[in-house]
C-alpha positions as CSV (number, residue, x, y, z in Angstrom):
1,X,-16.7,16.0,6.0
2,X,-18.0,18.2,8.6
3,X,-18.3,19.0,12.0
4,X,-20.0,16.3,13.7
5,X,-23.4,18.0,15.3
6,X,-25.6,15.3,17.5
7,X,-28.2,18.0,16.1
8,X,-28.2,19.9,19.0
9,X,-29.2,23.2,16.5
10,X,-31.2,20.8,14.7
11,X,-34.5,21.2,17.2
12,X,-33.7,24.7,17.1
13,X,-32.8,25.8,13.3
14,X,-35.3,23.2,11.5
15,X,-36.0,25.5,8.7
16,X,-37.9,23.7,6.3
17,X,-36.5,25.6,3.5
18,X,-36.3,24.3,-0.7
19,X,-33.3,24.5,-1.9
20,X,-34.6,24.6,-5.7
21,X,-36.1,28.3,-5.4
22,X,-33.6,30.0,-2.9
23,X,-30.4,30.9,-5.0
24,X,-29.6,32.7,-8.0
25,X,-26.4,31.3,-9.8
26,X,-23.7,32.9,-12.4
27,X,-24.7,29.5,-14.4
28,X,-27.7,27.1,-15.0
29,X,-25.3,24.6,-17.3
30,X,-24.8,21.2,-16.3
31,X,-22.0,20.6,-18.4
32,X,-18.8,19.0,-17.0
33,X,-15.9,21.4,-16.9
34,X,-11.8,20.8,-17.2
35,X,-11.9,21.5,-13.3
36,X,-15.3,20.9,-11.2
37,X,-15.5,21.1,-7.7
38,X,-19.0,20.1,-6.2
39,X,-19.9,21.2,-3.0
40,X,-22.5,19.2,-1.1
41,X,-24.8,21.0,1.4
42,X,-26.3,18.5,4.2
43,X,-29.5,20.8,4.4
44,X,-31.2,20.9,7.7
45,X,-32.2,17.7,9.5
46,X,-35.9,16.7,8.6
47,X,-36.6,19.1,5.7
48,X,-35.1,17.8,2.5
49,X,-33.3,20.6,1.2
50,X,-29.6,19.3,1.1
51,X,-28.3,20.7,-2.6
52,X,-25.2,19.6,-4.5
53,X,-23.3,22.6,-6.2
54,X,-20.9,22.7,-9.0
55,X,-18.3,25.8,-9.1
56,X,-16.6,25.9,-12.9
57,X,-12.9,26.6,-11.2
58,X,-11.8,28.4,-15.1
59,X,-14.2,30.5,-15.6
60,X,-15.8,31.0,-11.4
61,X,-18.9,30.8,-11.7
62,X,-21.4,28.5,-9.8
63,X,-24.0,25.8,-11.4
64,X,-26.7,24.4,-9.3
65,X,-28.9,23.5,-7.2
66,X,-27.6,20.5,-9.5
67,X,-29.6,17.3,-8.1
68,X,-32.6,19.6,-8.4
69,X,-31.9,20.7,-11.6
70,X,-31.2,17.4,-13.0
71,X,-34.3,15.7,-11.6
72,X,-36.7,18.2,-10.6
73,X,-36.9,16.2,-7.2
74,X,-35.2,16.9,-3.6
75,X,-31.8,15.7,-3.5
76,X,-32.7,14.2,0.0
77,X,-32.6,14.8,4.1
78,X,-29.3,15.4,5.6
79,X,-27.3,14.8,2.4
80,X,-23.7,13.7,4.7
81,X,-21.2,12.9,2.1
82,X,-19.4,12.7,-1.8
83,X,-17.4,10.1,-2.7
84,X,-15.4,9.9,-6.0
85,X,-15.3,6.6,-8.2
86,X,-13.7,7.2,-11.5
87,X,-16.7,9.2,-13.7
88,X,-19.4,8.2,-10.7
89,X,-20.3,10.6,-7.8
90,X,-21.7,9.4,-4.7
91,X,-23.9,11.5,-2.6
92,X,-24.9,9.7,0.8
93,X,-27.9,10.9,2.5
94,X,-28.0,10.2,6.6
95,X,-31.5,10.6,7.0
96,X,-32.7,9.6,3.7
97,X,-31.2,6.1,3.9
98,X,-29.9,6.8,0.6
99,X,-27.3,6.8,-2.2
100,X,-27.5,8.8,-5.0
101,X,-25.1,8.4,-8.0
102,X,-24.4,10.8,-10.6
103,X,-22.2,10.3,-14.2
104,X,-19.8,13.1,-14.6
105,X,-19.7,12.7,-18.7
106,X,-19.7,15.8,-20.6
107,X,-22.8,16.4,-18.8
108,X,-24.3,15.3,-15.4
109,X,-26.2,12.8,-15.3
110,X,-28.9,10.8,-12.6
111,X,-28.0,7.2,-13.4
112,X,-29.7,5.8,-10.0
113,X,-30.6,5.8,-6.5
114,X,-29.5,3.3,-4.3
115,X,-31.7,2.5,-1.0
116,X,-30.6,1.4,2.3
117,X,-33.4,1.4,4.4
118,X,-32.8,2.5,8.0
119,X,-28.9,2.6,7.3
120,X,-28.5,6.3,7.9
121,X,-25.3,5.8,5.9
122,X,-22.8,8.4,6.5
123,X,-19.4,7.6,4.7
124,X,-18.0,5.5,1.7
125,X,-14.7,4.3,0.7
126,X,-14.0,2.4,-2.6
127,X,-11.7,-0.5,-3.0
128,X,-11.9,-3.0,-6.2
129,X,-15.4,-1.3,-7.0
130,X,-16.8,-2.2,-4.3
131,X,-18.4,1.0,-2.0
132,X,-17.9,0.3,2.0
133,X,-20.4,2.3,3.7
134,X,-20.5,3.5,7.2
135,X,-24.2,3.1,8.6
136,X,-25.1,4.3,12.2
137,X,-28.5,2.9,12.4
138,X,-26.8,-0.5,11.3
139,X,-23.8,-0.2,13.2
140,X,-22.1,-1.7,10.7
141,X,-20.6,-1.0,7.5
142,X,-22.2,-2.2,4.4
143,X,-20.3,-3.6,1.1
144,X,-22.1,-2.7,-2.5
145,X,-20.6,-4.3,-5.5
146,X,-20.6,-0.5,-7.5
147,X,-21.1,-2.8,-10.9
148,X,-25.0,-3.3,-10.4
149,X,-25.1,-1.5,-6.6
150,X,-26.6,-4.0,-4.6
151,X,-25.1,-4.7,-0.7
152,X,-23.1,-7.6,-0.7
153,X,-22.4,-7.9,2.7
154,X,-22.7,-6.4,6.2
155,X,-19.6,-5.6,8.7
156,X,-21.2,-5.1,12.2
157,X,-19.1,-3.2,14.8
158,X,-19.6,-1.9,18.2
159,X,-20.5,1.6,18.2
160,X,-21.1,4.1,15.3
161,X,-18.8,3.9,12.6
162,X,-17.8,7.6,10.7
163,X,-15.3,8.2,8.2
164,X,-13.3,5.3,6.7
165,X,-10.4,5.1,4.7
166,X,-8.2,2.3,2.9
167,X,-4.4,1.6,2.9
168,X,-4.0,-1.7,0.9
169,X,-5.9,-4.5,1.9
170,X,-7.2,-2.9,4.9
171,X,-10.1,-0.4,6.1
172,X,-9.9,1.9,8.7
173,X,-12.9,3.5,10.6
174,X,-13.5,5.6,13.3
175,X,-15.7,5.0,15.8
176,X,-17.7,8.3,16.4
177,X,-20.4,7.4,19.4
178,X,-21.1,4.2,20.8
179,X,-24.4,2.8,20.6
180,X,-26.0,4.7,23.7
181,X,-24.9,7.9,22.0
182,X,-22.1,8.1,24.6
183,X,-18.5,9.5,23.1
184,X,-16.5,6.2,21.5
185,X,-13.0,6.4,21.4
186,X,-12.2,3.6,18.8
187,X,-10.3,3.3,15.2
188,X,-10.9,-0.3,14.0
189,X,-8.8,-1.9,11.4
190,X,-10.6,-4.4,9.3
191,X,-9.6,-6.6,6.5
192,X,-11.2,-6.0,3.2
193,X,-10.8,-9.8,2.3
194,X,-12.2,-11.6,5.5
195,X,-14.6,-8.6,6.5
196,X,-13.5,-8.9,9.9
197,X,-12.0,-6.8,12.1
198,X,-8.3,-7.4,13.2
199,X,-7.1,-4.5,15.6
200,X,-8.8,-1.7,17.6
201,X,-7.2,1.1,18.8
202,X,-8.2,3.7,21.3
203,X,-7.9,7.4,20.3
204,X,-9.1,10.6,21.7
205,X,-13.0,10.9,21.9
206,X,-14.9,11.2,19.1
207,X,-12.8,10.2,16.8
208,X,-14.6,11.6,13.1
209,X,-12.3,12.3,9.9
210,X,-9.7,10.5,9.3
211,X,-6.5,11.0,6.8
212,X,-3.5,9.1,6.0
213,X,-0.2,10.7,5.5
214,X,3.0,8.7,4.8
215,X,2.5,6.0,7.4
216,X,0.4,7.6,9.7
217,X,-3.4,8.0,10.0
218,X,-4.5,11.2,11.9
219,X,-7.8,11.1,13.6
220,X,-9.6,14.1,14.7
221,X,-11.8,13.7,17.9
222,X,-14.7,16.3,18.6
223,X,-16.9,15.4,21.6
224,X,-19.2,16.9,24.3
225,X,-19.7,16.7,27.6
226,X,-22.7,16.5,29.7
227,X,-23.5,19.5,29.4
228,X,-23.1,19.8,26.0
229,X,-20.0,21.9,25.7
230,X,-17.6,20.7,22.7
231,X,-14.4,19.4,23.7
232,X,-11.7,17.9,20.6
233,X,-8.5,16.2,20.3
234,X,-5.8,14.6,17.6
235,X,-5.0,11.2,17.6
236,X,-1.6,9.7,15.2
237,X,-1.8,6.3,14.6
238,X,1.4,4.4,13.3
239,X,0.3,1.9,10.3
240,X,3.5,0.1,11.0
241,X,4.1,-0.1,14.5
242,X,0.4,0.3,15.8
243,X,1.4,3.1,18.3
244,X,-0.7,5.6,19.2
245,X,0.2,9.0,19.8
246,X,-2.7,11.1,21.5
247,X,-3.3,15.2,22.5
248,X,-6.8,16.1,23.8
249,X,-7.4,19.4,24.1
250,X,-10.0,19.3,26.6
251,X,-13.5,21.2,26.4
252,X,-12.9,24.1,24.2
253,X,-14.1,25.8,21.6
254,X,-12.5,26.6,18.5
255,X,-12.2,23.8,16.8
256,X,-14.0,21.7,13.8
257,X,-13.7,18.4,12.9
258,X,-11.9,18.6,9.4
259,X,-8.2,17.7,9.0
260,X,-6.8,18.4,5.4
261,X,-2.9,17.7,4.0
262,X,-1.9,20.9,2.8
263,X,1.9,22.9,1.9
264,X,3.1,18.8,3.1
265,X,1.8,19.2,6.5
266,X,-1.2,18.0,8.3
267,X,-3.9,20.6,9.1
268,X,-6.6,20.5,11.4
269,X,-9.6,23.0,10.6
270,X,-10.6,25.1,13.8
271,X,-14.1,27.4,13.1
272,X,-12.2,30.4,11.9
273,X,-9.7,28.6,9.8
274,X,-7.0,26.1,9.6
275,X,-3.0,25.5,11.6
276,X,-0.5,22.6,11.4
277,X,-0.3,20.1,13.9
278,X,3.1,20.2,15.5
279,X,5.1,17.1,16.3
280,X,2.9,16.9,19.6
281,X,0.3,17.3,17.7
282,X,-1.2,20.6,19.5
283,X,-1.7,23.7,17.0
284,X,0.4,25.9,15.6
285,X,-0.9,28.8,15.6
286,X,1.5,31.1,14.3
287,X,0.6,29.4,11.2
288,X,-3.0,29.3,10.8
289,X,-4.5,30.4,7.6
290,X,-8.0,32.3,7.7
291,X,-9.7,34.9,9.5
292,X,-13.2,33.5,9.1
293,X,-16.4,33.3,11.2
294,X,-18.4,29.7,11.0
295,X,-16.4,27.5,9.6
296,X,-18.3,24.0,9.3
297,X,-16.1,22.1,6.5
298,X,-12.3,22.4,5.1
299,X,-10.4,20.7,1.8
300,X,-7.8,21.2,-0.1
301,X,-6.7,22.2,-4.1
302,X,-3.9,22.0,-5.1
303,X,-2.8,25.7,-3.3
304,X,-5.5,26.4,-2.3
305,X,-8.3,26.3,0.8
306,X,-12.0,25.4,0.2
307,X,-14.5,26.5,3.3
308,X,-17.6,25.8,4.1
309,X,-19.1,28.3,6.2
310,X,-22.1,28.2,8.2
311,X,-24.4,31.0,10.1
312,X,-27.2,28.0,10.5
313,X,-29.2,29.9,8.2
314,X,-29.4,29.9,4.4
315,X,-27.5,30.3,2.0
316,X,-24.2,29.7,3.3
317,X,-21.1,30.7,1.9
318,X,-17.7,28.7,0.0
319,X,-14.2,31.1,0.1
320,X,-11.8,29.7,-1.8
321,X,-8.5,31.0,-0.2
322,X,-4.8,30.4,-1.4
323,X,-1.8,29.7,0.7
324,X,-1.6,33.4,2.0
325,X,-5.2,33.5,3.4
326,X,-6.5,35.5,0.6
327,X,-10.1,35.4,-0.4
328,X,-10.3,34.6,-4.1
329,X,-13.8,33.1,-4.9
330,X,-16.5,33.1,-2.8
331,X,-20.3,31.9,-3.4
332,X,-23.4,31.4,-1.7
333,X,-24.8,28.1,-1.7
334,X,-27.1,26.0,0.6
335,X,-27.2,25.3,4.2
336,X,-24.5,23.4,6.0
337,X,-21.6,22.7,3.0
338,X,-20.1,19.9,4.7
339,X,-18.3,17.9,2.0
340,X,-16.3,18.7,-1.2
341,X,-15.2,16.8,-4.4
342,X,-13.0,17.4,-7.2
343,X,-13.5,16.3,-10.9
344,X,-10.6,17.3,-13.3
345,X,-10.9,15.8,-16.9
């Protein structure tokens, strides 16, 4: 999950750059390791050169570009998201309109590419194998039965669904814009069973990732203004109550749109690195981890810190950091890593 852009550096960086010729890697295997973690690079908008990594966490070294490598074919345009099924992986491509899956066996393989036309899918949950998939040029969020990966059904919604989680019988989304491209301000709560949604709840603007901790689900909002200037915010929701606890920060920079659960807290990724939320959910920044420059993505492993970080050119660069803010691993990969995954076997 990255920082949402309304490609504003899109017109300017379009960079129509291949992915399979531009990097060098400690490792051209495709083998599945005890502990894989695949980085997914979006690529820029319009030039087909998002690339799927693989860093070998025993042995640090780096495998890819893997898609390309696999299939000798572009992984796709705007490659927004992984999502983790058991042995499948899940790459979503915004601007492709597609879904590409992957079997992590003792090798990777392509198994098959699932097409959405003029979806411009962007997230995907899983719940009793079936995918739910955020689509902004649906405005809805589409069902696929993951047995034989056909769409099901369709959820429309008001707006521009993003991220979306599950707690139980019930799915979560966050409604990034509305359908005028104006800031939303929305989480809906829908039920898996009737496919229909049963609360809304009004957050700060721009509401994008979204993570559940205990009985809470944490929104992060990143919006702009007219003229263009980035603004973000925190939301809590209460999953029992249905409260809503709220802290926008106003137009500022400083601030990306990731929130990761790491040391039991709740962090929320700003562009240099990452601090707790406190109670009021403003930052603490006494304890922010990382002195970085671009960061564009954040997860978290175990005890450590996996960044993205961006300069809007390729390559880009993964740090690896533990809970000290050391550097321990660091590679170059493609442009704009936005989204991690981990495979252990």
């Amino acid at each position: 999950m990255r920082t949402i852009r309304i490609n504003l550096f899109v017109l300017l960086v379009a960079l129509a750059i291949n992915g399979c010729s531009l990097f060098d890697t400690e490792s051209s295997k495709s083998e599945i390791t005890a502990t894989n973690i695949f980085v997914l690079c979006e690529g820029t908008f319009g030039a087909a050169d998002a690339s799927l990594w693989q860093i070998n966490w025993d042995e640090e070294t780096l495998n890819g570009p893997v898609y390309q490598n696999l299939t000798g074919a572009p992984l796709g345009d705007v490659a927004q998201s992984l999502t983790l099924n058991g042995n499948k992986l899940y790459i979503i491509n915004n601007n492709s309109h597609t879904i590409e899956v992957l079997t992590l066996d003792r090798d990777i393989k392509y198994e098959t590419t699932i097409d959405l036309p003029k979806a411009s899918p962007r997230e995907m949950v899983v719940l009793d194998n079936r995918g739910f998939v955020t689509c902004w040029g649906l405005s809805a969020i589409l069902v696929i039965d993951l047995n034989n990966n056909t769409v099901t059904d369709t959820v429309f919604v008001t707006g521009m669904p993003e991220d979306i989680v599950a707690v139980g019988d019930d799915l979560y989304t966050s409604i990034i814009l509305n359908t005028d491209w104006s800031n939303g301000n929305q989480v809906l709560k829908i039920s898996a069973s009737s496919l229909t949604v049963v609360d809304t709840f009004t957050v700060v603007p721009g509401p994008g990732q979204l993570l559940i901790s205990g009985n809470d689900l944490y929104v992060a909002g990143t919006y702009y203004n007219d003229a263009w200037e980035p603004g973000a915010g925190t939301s809590r929701i209460d999953l029992t109550t249905g409260s809503v606890q709220t802290n926008d920060y106003g137009i500022t920079p400083g601030y990306s749109g990731d929130l990761v659960k790491f040391n039991d807290q709740v962090y929320r990724a700003l562009t240099d690195g990452v601090a707790p939320l406190l109670p009021d959910l403003s930052i603490d920044n006494n304890k922010k981890i990382g002195s970085l420059t671009g960061v564009y993505s954040v997860s978290a492993f175990d005890d450590y810190l996996l960044f993205g970080l961006t300069d809007y050119t390729a390559p880009d660069e993964v740090k690896v950091l533990d809970k000290d803010g050391e550097i321990i691993m660091e590679f170059e990969v493609g442009i704009y890593p936005g989204s991690f995954a981990v495979y252990t076997q």
